[in-house]
N, C-alpha and C positions, 0 to 999 in steps of 0.2 A: 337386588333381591331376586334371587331364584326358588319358586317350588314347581312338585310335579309328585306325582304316584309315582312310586319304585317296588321293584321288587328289593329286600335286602334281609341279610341274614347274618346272625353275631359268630364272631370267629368259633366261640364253643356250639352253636348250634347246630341242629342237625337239619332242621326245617325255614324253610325262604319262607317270608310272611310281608303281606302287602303295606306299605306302609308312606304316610303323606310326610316329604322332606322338604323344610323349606331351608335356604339359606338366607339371613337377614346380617346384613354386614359381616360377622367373623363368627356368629353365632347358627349353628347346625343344629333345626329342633328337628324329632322325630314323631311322628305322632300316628296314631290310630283312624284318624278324622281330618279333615281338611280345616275343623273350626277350633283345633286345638283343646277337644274338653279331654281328649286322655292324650296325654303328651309322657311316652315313655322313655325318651333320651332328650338333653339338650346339652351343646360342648361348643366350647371355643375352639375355633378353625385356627392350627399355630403352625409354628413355622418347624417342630419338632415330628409334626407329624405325615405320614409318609403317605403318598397316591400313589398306588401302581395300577398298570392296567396290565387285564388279567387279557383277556376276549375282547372283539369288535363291541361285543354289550357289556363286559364287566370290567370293575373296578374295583381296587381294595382300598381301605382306610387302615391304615396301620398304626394305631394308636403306641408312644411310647413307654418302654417301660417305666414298670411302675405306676402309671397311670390307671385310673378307678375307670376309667374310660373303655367298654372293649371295640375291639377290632371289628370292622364290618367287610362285607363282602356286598357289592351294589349291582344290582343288574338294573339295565337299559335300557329301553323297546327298542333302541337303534345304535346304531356307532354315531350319529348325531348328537343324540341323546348326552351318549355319554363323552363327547368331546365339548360340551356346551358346561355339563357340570364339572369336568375335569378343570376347565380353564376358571369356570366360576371359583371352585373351592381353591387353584392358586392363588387366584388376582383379588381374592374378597381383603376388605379391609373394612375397621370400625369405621369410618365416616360414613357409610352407606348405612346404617341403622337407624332401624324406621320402631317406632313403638306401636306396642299390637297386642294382642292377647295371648299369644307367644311369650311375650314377654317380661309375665308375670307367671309366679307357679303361685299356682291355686290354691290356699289353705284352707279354707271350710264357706261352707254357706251360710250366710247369715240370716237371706230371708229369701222366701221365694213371693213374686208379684203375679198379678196376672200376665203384664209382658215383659219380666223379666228375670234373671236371679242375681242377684247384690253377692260378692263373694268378697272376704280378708283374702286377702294378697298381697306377695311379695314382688317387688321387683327384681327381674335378674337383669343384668346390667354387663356385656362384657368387657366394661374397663373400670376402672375407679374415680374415671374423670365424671361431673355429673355437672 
């Protein structure tokens, strides 16, 4: 399992926006938050899809055609940085998944407690083996 703050930006965008990416076995979430309450992408890492390195800090995600999925542009704080996730998103595989609040997408609140909020959710799951 890999995460870190990135900068990153969708192939249509005009604007780079900070964002917490974790990878959890073949599954790449994107989030707003490090605790996953606003999770704005989540995609299975496949063998379809392409890594190129742009810059010592940048990296693309070339999602294939057809795909609901867009393309990202990833910046770095280092050439470190980004040879660490480069190798992670080759080498990830499903047997390294871990369950977490990632991964479930959130449907509605059911109640809220003094220490906590109770939520309907789904499991995302990236294979059909269970």
């Amino acid at each position: 399992m890999k995460c870190d703050w990135l900068m990153i930006k969708k192939s249509f965008s005009k604007s780079w926006q900070r964002r917490f990416l974790k990878l959890n076995g073949r599954v790449l979430t994107i989030s707003t938050d490090s605790h996953f309450s606003k999770i704005k992408n989540r995609f299975i890492v496949n063998s379809q899809m392409q890594i190129i390195i742009k810059t010592s800090t940048l990296f693309a995600l070339i999602m294939p055609e057809g795909s609901s999925t867009p393309s990202y542009l990833i910046s770095c704080e280092n050439a470190d940085s980004l040879i660490s996730w480069v190798n992670a998103l080759k080498k990830c595989n499903t047997s390294q998944y871990e369950i977490g609040i990632d991964s479930f997408d959130l449907i509605s609140i059911i109640g809220k407690g003094h220490f906590s909020t109770v939520y309907l959710a789904k499991l995302f799951y990236p294979t059909n083996e269970y």
